[in-house]
N, C-alpha and C positions, 0 to 999 in steps of 0.2 A: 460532486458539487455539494458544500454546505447547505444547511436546512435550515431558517428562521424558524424560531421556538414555533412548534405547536401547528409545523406545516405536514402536507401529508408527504409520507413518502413513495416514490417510485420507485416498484421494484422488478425486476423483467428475469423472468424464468425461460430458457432455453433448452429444450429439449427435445429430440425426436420420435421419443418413446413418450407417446401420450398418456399411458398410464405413469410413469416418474414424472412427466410434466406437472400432472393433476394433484400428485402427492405429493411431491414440492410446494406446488402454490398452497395446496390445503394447510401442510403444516406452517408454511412462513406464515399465511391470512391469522393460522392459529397463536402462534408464538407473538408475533405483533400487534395482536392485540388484548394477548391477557399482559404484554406490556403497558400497554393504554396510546401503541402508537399508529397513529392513522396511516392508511398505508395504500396506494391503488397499483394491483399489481397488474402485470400485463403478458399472457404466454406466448413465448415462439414456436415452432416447429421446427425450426432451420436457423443455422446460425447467419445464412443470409437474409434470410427473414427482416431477425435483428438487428443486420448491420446495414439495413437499407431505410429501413427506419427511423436507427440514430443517424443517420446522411440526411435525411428527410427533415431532423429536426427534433426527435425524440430525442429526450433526456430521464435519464433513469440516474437515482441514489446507489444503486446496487443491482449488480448483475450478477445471477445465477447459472453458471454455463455445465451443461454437461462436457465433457472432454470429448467426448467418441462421438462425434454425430458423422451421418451421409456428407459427402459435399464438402466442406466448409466447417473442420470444425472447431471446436471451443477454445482451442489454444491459438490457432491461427486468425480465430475473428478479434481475441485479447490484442493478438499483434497487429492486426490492423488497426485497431482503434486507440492501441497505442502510438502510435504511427502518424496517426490523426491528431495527435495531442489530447485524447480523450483520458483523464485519469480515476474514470469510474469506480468505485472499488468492485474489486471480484471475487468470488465464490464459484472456484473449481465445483464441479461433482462427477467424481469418476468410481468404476469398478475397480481401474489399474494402479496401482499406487504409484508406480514409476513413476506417472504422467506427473508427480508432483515434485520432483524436480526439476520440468521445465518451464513449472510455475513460476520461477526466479524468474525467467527470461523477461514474463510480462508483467513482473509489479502485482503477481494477483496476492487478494489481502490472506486470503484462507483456503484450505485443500480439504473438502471433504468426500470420505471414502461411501462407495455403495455398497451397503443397502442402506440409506439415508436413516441416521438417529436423527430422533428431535434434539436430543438434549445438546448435540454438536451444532445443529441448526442453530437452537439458539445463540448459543455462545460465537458462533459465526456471524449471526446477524447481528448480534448487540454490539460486537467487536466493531462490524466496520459504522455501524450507527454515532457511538463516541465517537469513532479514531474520525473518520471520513465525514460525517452529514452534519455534526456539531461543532460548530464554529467557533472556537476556545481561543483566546487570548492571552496574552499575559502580558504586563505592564516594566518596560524595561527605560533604562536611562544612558539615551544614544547623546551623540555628540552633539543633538537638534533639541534635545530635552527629552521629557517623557512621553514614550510614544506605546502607544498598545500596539500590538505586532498578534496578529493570529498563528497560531502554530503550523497550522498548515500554508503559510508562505515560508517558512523557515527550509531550509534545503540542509545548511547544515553549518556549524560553529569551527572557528577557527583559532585559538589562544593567540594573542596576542600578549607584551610587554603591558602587565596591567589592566590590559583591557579585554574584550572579546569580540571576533570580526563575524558577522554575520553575513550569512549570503540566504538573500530572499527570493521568490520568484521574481523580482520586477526591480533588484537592485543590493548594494550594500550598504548596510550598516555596522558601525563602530558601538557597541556598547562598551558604558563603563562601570562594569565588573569583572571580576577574574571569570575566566573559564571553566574552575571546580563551581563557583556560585552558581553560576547558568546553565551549567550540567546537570545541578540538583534541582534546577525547578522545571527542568524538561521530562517528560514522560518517558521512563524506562522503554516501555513499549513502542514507542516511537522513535526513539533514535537509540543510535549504535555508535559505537567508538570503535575507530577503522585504523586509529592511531592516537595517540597519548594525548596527543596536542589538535585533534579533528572529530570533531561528534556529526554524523550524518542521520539523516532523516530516513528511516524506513522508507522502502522502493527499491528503482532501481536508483546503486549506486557502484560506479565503477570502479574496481580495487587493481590498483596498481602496484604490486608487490614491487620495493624497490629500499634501500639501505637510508639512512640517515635519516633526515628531518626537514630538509629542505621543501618547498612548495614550491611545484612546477607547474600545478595548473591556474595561476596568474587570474584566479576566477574565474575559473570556469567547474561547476561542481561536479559536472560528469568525468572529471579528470582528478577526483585526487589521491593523495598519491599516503601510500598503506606503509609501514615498518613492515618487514618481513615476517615478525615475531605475528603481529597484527594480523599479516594476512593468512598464516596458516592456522592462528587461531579462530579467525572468523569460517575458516574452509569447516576445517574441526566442527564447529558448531554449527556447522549448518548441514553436512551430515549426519550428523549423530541425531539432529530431529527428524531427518528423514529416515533414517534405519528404524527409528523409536516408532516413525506411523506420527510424531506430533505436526501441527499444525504447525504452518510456518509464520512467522514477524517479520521477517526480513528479507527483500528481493534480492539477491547480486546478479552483476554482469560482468563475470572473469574476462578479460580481454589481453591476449598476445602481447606481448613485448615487444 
């Protein structure tokens, strides 16, 4: 959930191993606030813990999840609460590295390995503080006049004959500029090109390897649909950050034919 300038943030550490819980929270309380950003954080023991909690009514800016917990754990409580329609951002922490390919599955924003650096810490928590809790805007000219539109309702662009089709969370719009224009004022980091003519938003987005140019998912954005060129080149790159150990930008959800 976005953050009004100057609010605190909530941050929820999960972990089973009390001493990692303790030195997570220590370092995030430390990192966040030689940022200057206020921040009340909140520890689990169990991933049901947490996810009884957010059912309850708790709402956190960022979740810290260990992967390996007893019970219930870190990847499978992501998928539950994704499930929920929860799209908290997340902060993998695991020993295994593996486990960070099936980070794709849940939209998590960052994979961090154990034995936990601060300096990756930071860079994980600033990452999802812009990307996720800072409410950004940008001021565009739809077929209704000009309208500010926040980035994060944006799902993903669609070229059009002069124009550019937008799908938001809660509708479409027609903007009128070309598709190069609106690709250069969107955040690299945030959206991805899945094909020539389709910029999608970081998360999950579902690649449809398939020939030509045609649009088959009649808006719906979890359908659309990839160049073949497109979609081995996104495979390509999203491998090769995981062999590298880099942190990943981009969720996908490869899905059968």
């Amino acid at each position: 959930m976005p953050a009004a300038p100057n609010q605190q943030l909530h941050i929820a550490v999960c972990d089973d191993e009390s001493i990692d819980r303790q030195q997570t929270a220590d370092l995030t309380r430390g990192i966040m606030a030689a940022e200057g950003l206020a921040c009340d954080l909140s520890g689990y023991e169990s991933a049901t813990a947490l996810l009884t909690a957010i059912q309850g009514g708790a709402q956190f800016h960022i979740l810290l999840l260990d992967v390996m917990m007893e019970g219930l754990d870190g990847m499978e409580l992501a998928a539950a609460l994704r499930k929920l329609g929860d799209g908290t951002a997340i902060i993998f922490i695991s020993s295994n590295r593996e486990m960070a390919l099936r980070g794709y599955e849940v939209s998590a924003a960052w994979y961090l390995a154990k034995p936990l650096q601060q300096t990756q810490l930071r860079k994980a928590l600033l990452y999802c503080y812009k990307t996720f809790c800072v409410k950004r805007e940008i001021l565009l000219p739809t077929t209704r006049g000009q309208r500010r539109i926040p980035l994060s309702d944006i799902l993903y662009a669609e070229a059009m004959e002069r124009m550019t089709k937008l799908a938001l969370t809660d509708r479409l719009e027609k903007i009128n500029i070309k598709f190069s224009d609106l690709s250069a004022l969107l955040p690299e980091r945030q959206f991805v090109f899945c094909h020539r003519s389709y910029l999608s938003k970081s998360g999950v987005y579902r690649l449809h390897p398939q020939p030509g140019t045609g649009s088959d998912h009649r808006g719906n954005p979890a359908g659309q649909p990839v160049s073949a060129g497109g979609f081995a080149k996104t495979i390509r790159r999203l491998f090769a950050r995981l062999t590298r150990g880099e942190q990943h930008r981009h969720s996908v959800t490869i899905l059968p034919m």
